[in-house]
VOPAGU-2260 file (C-alpha; in pm, 1 decimal, decimal comma):
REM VOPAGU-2260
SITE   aa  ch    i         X         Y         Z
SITE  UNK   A    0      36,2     960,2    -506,9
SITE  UNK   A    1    -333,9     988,9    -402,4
SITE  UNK   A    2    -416,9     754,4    -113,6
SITE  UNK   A    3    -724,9     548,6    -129,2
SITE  UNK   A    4    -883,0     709,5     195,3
SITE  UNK   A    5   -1223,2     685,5     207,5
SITE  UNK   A    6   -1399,3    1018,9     384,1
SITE  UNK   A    7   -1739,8    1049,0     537,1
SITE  UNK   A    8   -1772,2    1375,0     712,8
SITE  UNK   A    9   -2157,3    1475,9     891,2
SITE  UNK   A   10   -2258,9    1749,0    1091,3
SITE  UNK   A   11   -2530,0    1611,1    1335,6
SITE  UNK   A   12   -2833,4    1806,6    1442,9
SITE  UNK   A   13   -2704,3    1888,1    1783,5
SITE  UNK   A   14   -2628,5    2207,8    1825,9
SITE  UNK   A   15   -2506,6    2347,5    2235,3
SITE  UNK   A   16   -2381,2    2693,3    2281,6
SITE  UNK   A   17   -2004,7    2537,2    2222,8
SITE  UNK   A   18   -2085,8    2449,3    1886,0
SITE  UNK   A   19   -2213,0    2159,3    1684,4
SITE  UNK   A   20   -2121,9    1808,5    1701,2
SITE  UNK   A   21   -1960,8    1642,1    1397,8
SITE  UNK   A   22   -1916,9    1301,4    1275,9
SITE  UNK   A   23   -1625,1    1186,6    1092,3
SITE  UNK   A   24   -1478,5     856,2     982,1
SITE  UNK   A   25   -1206,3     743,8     729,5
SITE  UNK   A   26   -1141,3     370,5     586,9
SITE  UNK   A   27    -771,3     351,1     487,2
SITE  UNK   A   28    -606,7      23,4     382,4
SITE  UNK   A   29    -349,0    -199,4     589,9
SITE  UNK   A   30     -57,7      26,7     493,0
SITE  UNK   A   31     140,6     214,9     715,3
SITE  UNK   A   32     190,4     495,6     442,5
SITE  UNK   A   33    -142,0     600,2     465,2
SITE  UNK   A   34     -91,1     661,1     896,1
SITE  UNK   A   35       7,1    1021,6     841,0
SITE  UNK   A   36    -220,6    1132,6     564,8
SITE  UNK   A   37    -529,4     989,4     814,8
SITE  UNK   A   38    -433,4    1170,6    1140,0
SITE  UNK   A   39    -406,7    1512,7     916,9
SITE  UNK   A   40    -757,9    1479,6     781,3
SITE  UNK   A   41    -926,9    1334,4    1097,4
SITE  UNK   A   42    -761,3    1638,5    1293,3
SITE  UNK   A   43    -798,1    1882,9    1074,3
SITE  UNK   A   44   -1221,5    1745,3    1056,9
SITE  UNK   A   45   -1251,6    1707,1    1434,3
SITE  UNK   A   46   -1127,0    2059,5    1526,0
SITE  UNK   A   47   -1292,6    2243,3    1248,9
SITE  UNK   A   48   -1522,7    2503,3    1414,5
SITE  UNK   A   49   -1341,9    2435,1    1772,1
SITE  UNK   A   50   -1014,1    2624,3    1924,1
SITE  UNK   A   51    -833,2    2314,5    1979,0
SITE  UNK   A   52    -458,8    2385,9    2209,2
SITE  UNK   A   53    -190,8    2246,4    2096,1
SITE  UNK   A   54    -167,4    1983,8    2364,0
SITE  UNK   A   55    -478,5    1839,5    2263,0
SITE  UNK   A   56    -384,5    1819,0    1894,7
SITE  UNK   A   57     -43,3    1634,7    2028,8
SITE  UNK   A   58    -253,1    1412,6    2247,2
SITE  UNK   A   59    -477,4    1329,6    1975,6
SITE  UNK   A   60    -218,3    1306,8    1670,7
SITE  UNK   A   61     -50,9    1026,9    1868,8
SITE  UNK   A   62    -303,2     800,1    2001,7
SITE  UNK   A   63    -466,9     820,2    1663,6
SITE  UNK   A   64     -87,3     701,5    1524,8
SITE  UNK   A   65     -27,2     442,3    1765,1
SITE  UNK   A   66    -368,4     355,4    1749,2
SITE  UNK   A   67    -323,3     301,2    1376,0
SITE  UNK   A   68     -15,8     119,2    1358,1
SITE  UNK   A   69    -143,7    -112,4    1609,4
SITE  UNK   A   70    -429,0    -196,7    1413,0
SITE  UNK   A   71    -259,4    -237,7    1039,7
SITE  UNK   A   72      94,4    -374,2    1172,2
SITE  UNK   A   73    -100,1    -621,5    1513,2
SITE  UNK   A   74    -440,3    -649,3    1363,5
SITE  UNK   A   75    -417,9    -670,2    1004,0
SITE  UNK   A   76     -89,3    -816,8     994,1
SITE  UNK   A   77     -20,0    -583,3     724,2
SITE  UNK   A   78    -265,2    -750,3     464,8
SITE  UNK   A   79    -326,4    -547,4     182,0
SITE  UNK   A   80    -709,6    -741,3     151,6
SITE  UNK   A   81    -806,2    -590,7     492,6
SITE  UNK   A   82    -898,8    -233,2     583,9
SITE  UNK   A   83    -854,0     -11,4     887,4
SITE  UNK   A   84   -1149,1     198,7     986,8
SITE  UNK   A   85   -1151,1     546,0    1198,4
SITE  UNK   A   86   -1437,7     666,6    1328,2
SITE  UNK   A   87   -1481,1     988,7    1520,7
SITE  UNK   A   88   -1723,6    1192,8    1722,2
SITE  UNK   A   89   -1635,0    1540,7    1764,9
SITE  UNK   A   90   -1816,7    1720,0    2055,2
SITE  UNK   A   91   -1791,9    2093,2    2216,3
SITE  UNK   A   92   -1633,6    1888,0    2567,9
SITE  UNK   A   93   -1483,0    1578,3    2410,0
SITE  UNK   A   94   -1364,0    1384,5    2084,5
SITE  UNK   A   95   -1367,7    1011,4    2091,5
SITE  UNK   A   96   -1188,6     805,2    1839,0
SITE  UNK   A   97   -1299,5     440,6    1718,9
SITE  UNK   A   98    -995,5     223,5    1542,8
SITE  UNK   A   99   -1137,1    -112,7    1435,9
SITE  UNK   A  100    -927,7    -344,2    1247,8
SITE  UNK   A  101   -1040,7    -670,6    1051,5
SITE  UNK   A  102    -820,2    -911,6    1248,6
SITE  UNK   A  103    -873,8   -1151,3    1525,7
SITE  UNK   A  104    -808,2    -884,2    1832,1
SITE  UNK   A  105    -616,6    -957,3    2186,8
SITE  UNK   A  106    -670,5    -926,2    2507,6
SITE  UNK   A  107    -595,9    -592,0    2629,9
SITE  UNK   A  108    -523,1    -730,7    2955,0
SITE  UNK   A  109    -277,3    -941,6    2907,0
SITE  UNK   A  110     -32,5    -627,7    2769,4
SITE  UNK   A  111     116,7    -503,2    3156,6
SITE  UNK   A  112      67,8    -169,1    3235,7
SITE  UNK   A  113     257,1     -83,4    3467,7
SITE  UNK   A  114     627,1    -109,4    3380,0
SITE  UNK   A  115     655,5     220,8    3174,4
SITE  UNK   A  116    1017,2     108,0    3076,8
SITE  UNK   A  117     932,0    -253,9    2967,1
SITE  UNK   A  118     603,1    -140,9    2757,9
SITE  UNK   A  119     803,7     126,8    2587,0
SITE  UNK   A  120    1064,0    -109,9    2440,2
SITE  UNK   A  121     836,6    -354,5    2362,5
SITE  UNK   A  122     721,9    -320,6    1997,5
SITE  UNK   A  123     348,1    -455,6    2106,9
SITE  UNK   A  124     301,2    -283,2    2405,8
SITE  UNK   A  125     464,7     113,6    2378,1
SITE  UNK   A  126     150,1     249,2    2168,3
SITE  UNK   A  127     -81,9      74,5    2430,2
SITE  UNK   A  128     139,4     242,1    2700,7
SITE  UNK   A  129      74,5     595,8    2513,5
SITE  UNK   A  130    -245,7     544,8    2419,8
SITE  UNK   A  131    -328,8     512,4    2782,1
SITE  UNK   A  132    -128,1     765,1    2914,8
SITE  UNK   A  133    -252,4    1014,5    2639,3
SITE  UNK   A  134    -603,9     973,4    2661,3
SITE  UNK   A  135    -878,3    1045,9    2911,8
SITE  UNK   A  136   -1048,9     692,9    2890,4
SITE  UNK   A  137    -956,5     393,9    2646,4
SITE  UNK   A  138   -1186,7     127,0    2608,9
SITE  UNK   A  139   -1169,0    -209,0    2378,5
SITE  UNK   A  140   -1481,0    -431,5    2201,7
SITE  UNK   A  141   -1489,0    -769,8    2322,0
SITE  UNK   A  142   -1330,3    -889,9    2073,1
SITE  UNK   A  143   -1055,6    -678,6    2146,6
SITE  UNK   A  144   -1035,1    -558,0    1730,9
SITE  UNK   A  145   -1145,3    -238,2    1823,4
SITE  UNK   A  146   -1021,2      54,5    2061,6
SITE  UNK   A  147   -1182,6     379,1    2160,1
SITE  UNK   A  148    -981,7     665,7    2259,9
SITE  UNK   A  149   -1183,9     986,3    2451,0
SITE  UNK   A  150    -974,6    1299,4    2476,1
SITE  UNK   A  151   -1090,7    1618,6    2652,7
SITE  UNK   A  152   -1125,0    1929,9    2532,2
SITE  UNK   A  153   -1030,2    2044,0    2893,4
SITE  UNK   A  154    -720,3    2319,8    2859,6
């Protein structure tokens, strides 16, 4: 079965000595089959060109996952009339990631942070735990329907 991803890949103008920066972003639907299919091409698209270790393809693979599942299963509620979109800006010293769901948001503050063992068996708060324990900075919209995840290239 062919998923209904929508793909919109663009090399921008800028051009440093590490290598171009590229533009990528995916629309998937509020299904959780789709998760896996979405990391593969935004990975494979955001380290194109790039030596990429493996520790940043883990660290990205997973926030992008929990990111996802947050946003289809919290957000969406699993509606099949709403869409999840990933947007992604691939740079030679950094890749940042932009889930944004169509649902009413939270507050990212009111999820604890700093009870590892309470956040990781808690089925709201253990990808918010990775996320931010995977990433270099996470930030929210105000509406809080919309996270963006900045990993590193560092080794």
């Amino acid at each position: 079965m062919t998923a209904p991803l929508k793909l919109c890949v663009r090399r921008t103008d800028v051009v440093t000595s590490a290598g171009p920066a590229v533009e990528v972003s995916v629309v998937l639907p509020s299904d959780v089959r789709y998760i896996e299919e979405s990391v593969e091409l935004m990975a494979r698209h955001c380290f194109a060109g790039y030596r990429a270790s493996s520790r940043l393809r883990f660290r990205l693979q997973v926030t992008l996952s929990e990111a996802l599942a947050n946003a289809i299963i919290c957000g969406n509620r699993q509606d099949p009339d709403k869409q999840v979109s990933i947007r992604a800006h691939s740079a030679p010293d950094h890749i940042e990631l932009v889930v944004t769901d169509e649902g009413f948001g939270f507050d990212p503050d009111r999820v604890a942070t700093s009870d590892a063992a309470t956040e990781v068996e808690s089925q709201c708060g253990r990808g918010l735990y990775l996320i931010r324990h995977l990433a270099d900075r996470v930030a929210y919209n105000k509406e809080g329907n919309s996270i963006c995840i900045t990993l590193g290239r560092h080794p």
